[in-house]
C-alpha positions in Angstrom: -57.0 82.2 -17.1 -58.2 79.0 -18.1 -57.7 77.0 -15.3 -56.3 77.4 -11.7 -53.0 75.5 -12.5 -52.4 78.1 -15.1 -52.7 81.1 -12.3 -50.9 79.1 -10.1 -48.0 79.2 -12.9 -48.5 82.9 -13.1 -48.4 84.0 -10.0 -45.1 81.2 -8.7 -43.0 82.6 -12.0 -44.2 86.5 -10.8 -43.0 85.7 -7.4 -39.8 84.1 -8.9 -40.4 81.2 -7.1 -39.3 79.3 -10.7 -39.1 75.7 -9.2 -42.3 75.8 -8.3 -43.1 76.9 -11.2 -41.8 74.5 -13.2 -43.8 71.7 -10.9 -47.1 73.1 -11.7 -46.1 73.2 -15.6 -45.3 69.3 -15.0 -48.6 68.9 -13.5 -50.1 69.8 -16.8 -50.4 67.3 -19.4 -50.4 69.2 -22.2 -47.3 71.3 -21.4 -45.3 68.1 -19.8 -45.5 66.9 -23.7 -44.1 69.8 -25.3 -41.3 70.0 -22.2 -40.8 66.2 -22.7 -40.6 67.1 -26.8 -38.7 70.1 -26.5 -36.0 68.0 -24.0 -36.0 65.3 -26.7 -35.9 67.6 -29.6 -32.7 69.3 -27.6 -30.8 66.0 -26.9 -31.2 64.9 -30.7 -29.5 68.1 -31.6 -26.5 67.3 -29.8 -26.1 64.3 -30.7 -26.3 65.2 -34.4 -23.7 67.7 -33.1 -21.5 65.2 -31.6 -21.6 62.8 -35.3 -21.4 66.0 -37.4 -18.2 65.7 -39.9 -17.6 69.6 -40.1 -16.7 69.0 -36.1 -15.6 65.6 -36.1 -16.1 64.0 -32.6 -12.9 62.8 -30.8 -14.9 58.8 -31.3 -14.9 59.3 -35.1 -10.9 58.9 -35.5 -9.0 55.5 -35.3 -5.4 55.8 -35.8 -2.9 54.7 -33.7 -1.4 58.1 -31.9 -5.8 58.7 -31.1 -6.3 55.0 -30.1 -3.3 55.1 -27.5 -3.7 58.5 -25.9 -7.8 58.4 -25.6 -8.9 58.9 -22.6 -12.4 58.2 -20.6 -12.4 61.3 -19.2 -11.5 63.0 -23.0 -14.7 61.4 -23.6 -16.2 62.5 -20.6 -15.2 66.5 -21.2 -16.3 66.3 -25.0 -19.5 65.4 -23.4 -20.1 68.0 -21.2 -19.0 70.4 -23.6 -21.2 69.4 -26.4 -23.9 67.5 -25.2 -24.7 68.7 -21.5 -28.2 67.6 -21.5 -27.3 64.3 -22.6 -24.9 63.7 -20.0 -26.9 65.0 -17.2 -29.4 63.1 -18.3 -26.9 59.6 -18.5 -25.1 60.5 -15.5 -28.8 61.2 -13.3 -30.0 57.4 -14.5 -26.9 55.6 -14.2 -26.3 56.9 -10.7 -28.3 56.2 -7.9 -29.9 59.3 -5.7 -28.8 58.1 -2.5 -24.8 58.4 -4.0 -25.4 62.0 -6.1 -26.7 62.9 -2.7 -23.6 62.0 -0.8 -21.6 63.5 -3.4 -23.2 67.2 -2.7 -22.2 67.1 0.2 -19.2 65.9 -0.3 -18.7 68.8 -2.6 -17.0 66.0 -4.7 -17.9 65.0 -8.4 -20.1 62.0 -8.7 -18.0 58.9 -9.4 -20.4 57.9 -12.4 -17.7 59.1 -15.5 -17.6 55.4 -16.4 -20.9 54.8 -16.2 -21.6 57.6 -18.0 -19.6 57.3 -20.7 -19.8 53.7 -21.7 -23.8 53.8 -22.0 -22.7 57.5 -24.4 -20.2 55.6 -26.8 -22.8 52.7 -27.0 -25.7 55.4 -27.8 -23.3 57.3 -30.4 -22.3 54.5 -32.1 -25.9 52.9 -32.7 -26.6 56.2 -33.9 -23.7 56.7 -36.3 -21.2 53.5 -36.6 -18.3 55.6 -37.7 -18.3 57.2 -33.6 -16.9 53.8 -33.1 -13.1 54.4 -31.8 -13.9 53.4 -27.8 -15.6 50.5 -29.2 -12.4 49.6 -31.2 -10.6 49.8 -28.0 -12.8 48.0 -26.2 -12.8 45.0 -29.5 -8.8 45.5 -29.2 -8.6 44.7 -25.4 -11.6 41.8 -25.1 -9.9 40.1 -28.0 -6.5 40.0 -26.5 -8.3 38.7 -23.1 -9.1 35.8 -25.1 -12.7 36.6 -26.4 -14.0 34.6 -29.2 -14.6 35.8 -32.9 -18.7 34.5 -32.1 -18.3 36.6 -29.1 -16.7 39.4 -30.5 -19.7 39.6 -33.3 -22.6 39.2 -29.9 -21.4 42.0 -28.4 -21.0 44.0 -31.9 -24.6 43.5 -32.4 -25.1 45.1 -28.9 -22.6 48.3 -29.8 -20.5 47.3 -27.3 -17.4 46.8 -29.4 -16.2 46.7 -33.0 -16.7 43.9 -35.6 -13.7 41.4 -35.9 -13.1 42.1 -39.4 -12.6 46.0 -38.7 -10.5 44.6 -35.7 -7.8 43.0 -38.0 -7.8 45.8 -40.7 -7.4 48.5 -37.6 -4.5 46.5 -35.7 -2.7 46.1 -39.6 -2.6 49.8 -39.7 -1.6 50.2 -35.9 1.2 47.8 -36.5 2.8 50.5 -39.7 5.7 52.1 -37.7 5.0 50.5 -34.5 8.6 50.7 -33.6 9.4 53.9 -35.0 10.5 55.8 -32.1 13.0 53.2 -31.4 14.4 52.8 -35.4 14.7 56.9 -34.6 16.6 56.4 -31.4 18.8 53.8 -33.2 19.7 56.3 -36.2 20.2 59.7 -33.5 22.9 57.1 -31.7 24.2 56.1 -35.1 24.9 59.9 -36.2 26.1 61.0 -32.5 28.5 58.3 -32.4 29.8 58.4 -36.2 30.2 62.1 -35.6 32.1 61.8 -32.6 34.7 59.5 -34.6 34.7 61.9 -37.2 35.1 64.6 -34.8 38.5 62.8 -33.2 39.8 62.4 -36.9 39.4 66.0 -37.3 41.1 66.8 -34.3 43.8 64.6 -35.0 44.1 66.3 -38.7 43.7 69.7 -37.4 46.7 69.3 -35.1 49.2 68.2 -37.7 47.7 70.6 -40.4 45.0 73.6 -40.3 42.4 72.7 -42.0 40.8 75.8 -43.6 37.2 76.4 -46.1 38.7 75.7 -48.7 40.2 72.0 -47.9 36.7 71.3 -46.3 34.7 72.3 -49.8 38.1 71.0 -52.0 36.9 67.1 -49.8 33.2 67.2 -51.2 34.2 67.6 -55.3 34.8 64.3 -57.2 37.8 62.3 -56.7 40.8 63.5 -58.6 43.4 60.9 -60.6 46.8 60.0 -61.0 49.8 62.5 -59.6 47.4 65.5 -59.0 45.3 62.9 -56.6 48.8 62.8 -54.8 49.1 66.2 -54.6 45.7 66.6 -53.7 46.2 63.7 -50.4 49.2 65.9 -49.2 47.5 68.9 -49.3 43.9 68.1 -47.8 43.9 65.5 -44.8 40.0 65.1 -45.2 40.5 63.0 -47.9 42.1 60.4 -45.6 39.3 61.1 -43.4 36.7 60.5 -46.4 38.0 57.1 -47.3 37.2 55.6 -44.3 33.5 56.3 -44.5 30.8 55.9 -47.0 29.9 59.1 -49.0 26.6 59.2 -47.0 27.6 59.5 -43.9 30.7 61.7 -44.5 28.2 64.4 -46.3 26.1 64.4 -43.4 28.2 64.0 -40.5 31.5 65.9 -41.5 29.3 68.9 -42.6 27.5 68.7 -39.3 30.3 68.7 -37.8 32.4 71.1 -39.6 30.1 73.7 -40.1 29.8 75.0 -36.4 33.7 74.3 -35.9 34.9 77.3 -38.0 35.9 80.5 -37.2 35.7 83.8 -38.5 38.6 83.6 -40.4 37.9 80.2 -41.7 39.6 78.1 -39.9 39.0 74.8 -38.2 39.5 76.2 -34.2 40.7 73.9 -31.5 38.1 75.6 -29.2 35.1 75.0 -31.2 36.0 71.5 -31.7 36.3 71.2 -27.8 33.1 72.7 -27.6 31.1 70.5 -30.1 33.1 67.3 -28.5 31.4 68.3 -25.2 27.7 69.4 -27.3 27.7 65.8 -28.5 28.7 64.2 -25.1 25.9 65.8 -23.2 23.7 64.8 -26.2 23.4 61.7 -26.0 20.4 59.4 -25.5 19.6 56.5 -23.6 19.4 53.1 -25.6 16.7 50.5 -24.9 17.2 46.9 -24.4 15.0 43.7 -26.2 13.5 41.5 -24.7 11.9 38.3 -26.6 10.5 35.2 -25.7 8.2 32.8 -27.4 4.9 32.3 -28.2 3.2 28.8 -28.4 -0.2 27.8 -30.0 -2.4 25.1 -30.8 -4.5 25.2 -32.8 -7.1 22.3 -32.7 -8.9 21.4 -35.8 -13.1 20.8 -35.6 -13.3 18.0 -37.6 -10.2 16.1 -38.2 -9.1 15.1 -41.7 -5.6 14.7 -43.8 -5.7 18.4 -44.9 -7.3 19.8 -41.6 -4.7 18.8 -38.6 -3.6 20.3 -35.5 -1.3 23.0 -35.4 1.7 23.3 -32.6 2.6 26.8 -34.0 6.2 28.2 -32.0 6.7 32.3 -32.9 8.9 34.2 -31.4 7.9 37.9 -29.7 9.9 40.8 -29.6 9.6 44.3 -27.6 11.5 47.2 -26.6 12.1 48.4 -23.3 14.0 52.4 -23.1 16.8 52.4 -20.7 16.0 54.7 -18.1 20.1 54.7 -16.5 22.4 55.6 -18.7 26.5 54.6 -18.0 27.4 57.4 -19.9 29.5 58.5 -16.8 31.4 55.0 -16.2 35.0 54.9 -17.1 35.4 53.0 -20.1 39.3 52.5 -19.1 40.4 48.9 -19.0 43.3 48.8 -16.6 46.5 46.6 -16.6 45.6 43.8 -13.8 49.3 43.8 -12.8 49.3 47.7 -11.4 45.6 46.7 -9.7 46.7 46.3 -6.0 44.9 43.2 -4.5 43.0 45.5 -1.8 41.3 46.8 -4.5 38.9 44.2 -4.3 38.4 44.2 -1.2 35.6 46.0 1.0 36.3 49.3 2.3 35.0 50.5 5.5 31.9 52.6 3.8 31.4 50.2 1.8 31.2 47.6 5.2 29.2 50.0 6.9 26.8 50.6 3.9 26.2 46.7 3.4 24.9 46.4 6.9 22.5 49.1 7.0 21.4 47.1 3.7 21.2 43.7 5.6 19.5 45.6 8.8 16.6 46.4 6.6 16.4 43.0 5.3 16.4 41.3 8.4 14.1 43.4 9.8 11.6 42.2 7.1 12.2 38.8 8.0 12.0 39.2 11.8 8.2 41.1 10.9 7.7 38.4 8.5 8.3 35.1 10.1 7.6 36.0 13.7 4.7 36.8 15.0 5.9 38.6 18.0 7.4 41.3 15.9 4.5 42.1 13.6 3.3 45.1 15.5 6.0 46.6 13.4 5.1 46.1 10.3 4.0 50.1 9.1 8.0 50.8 10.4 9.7 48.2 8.2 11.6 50.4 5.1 10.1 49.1 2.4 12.4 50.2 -0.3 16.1 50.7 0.2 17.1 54.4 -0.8 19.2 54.6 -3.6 20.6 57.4 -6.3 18.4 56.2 -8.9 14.9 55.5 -7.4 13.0 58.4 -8.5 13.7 57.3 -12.2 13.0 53.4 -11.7 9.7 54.4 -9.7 8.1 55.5 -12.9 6.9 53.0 -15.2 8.8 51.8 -18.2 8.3 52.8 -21.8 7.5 49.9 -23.9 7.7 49.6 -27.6 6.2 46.8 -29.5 8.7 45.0 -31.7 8.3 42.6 -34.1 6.2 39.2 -34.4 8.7 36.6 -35.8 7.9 33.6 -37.6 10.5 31.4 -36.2 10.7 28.7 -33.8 13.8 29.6 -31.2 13.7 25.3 -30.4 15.8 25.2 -34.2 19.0 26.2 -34.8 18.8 27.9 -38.0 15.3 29.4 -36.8 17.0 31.6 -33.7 20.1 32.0 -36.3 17.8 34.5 -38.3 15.9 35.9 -35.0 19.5 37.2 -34.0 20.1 38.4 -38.1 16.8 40.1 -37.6 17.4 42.2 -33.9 20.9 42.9 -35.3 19.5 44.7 -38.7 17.3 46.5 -37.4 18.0 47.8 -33.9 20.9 47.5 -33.6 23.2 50.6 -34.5 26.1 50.4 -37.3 27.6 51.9 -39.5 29.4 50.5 -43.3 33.3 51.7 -43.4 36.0 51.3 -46.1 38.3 49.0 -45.4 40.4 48.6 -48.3 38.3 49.9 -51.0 36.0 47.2 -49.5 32.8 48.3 -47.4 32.3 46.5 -44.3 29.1 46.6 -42.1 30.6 47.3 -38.5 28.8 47.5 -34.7 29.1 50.9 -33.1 27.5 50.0 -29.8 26.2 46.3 -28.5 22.4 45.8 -27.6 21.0 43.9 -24.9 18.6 41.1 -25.7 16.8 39.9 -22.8 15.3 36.5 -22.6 14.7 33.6 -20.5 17.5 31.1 -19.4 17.0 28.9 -22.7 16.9 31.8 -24.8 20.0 33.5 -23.8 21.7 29.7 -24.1 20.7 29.5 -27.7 20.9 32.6 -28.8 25.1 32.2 -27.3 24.9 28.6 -29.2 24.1 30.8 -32.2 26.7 33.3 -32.0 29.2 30.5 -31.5 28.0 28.5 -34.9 28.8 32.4 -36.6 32.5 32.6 -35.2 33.8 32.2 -38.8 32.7 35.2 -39.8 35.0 38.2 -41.4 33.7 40.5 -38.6 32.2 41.4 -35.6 29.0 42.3 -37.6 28.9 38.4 -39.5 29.3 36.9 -35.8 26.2 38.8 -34.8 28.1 39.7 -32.2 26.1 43.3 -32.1 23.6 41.9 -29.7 24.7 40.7 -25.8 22.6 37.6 -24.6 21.2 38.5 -20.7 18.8 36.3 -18.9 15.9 38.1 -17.1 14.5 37.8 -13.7 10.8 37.0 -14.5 11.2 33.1 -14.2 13.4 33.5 -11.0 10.8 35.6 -9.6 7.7 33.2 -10.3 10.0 30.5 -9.3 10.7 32.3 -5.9 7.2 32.8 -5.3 6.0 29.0 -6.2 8.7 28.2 -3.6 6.9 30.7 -0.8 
């Protein structure tokens, strides 16, 4: 042996005493080094492992499904999976002993994944720019909290977050389809309910005359002319039913509809038709509501001059918010007010009993609330009133982003074309032949949400339209509401 420190590494690693081992290799220069190199040489492989391209890292892809459903704690397994010496390493300095030692015995896992992984991404992306995608959503969310372009490009130089110009490139291609899941909501409700009319004119043929295989195929050929198209009407009632709608939607509905509805013998069946009516009931889908309100800028120039002015800028915001309650299973029956007995409106005895227990909660929050005395009871108060539909309103609400209009809601013409624009393209319709003439009709009425001015004018709107041929022209396919958000800041300014 060369020196004692090198017997006492012997003899430690023969008694398998390996920590103490390890603490006598530490105490030798010359082997520290090549422990410190080989720990260095180790990390550097896994981090050429994390910015590989053969096994692209979860930080190397910005699109918007990746960008929305990244994680911290994706982050945080990819790192223990493919760089555990790194994040030990991270995690050991950015946590201090005295809280890794109350986590041990704890048996609880250190509460360092943030600090962890921020100081990672930063590392990774210094290393290799394209690992960039936490830093894009960190660009994305310091930008919309008002950050500056000059401090957007400080903390880009520091690999904190993205440039600005990658910023506006990445949120152009996150706005492509941004409202796709609701424009495929709107056309699932626009087939369900066009094949449920087309379903009732089928039953209403098929009760006067069987429709059999040969009608259905006879309905798709061309059009036939003079007394043979006479013929052909008495024979086939689908072509009645194919005048009313255009050739698109009768191709894709009435074969939808008429291919699971006959029988063995080739026959339209009552009971399949039955069955189908009730398929397409049960299969409907909640609608979402829009809410919009406006968005006001000003934009102050640096130095003033006749080209370079202020600018007031007025846009107008739209988003989408999924209806969680559905009134599928309302009546829809409008009844003659005549034969509606006058008790009918008045409150029954459950309905008496059920209003109290509602008013004995209230005013047992005001009793804890306003006097002192009573305060004691506070944890006993029920803080939310039970109801039939509180498990679904306690989650949170799906939000899709709409559109960014260019229009000022303040001018008439300017919250004319808002209401054109929500009534395109969200709101579902159908084009039906009235006369040889097609005519864009509504098939079910949207909500759009807004504040107390914006419901007024968008009603102002839809009375300047009431000289239109339809429903459709009025833009009558969206229902002004006003929404609680002002009543409930107001109600607070007032507390």
């Amino acid at each position: 042996m060369h020196s004692l420190n090198d017997q006492k590494i012997v003899k430690q690693f023969a008694l398998g005493n390996k920590g103490y081992a390890v603490n006598a290799i530490f105490n030798d220069t010359t082997m520290r080094e090549l422990l410190v190199d080989k720990l260095v040489s180790t990390i550097d492989n896994e981090l050429e492992s994390m910015c590989s391209i053969k096994r692209p890292s979860i930080l190397r892809t910005v699109t918007s499904e990746k960008l929305e459903t990244l994680h911290i704690d994706d982050i945080n397994r990819e790192l223990t999976e493919r760089a555990p010496v790194f994040h030990k390493l991270l995690s050991t300095v950015t946590t201090a002993r005295s809280t890794r030692r109350k986590a041990i015995l704890l048996q609880v896992e250190s509460p360092s994944i943030l600090k962890t992984v921020s100081p990672a991404t930063i590392i990774l992306k210094a290393r290799e720019p394209a690992l960039n995608a936490w830093a894009m959503k960190n660009a994305i969310a310091i930008q919309h909290g008002g950050c500056s372009t000059l401090g957007l490009v400080r903390l880009c130089k520091q690999y904190v977050c993205s440039h600005p110009y990658q910023v506006t490139k990445v949120k152009d291609i996150l706005g492509i389809n941004h409202d796709k899941a609701a424009l495929d909501l709107k056309h699932q409700t626009e087939k369900n309910i066009i094949q449920s009319e087309i379903l009732a004119d089928v039953t209403r043929c098929n009760s006067n005359t069987t429709i059999n295989k040969e009608a259905i195929e006879e309905s798709w050929t061309q059009e036939t002319s003079g007394a043979e198209a006479m013929v052909t009407n008495e024979v086939n009632p689908l072509r009645e039913i194919k005048e009313k709608y255009t050739e698109e939607d009768y191709n894709c509905c009435l074969q939808s509809v008429l291919s699971r509805c006959i029988n063995s013998n080739g026959i339209v069946s009552d009971d399949l038709l039955s069955k189908l009516k009730d398929e397409l009931s049960r299969g409907k889908k909640n609608m979402f509501s829009i809410v919009g309100d406006n968005v006001d800028l000003l934009l102050k120039a640096r130095m003033m001059s006749l080209e370079r002015q202020n600018r007031d800028i007025h846009w107008f915001h739209i988003f989408l918010l999924l209806d969680e309650v559905s009134g599928e299973d309302l009546s829809t029956d409008t009844p003659n007010l005549r034969e509606v007995p006058l008790s009918a409106f008045l409150p029954d005895e459950d309905m008496s009993r059920e209003v109290m227990q509602h008013f004995t909660v209230l005013w047992a929050r005001v009793l804890v609330t306003w006097m002192p005395n009573f305060q004691c009871l506070k944890n006993c108060l029920v803080q939310h009133i039970p109801h039939k539909y509180q498990d679904i309103m306690a989650k949170k609400s799906i939000v899709i982003g709409g559109d960014l209009l260019f229009k000022n809601e303040n001018l008439t013409e300017d919250i004319i074309d808002i209401l054109k624009h929500v009534q395109d393209k969200y709101v579902p319709s159908s084009a039906l032949i009235t006369d040889g003439i097609e005519v864009k009709t509504i098939l079910q009425k949207v909500f759009f949400g807004g504040d107390q001015l914006t419901e007024e004018r968008s009603r102002n709107a839809q009375r300047s339209q009431m000289d239109g041929n339809s429903l459709y022209e009025c833009l009558l396919g969206v229902e002004p509401k006003n929404e609680d958000w002002h009543a409930f800041r107001i109600m607070h300014l007032r507390k």
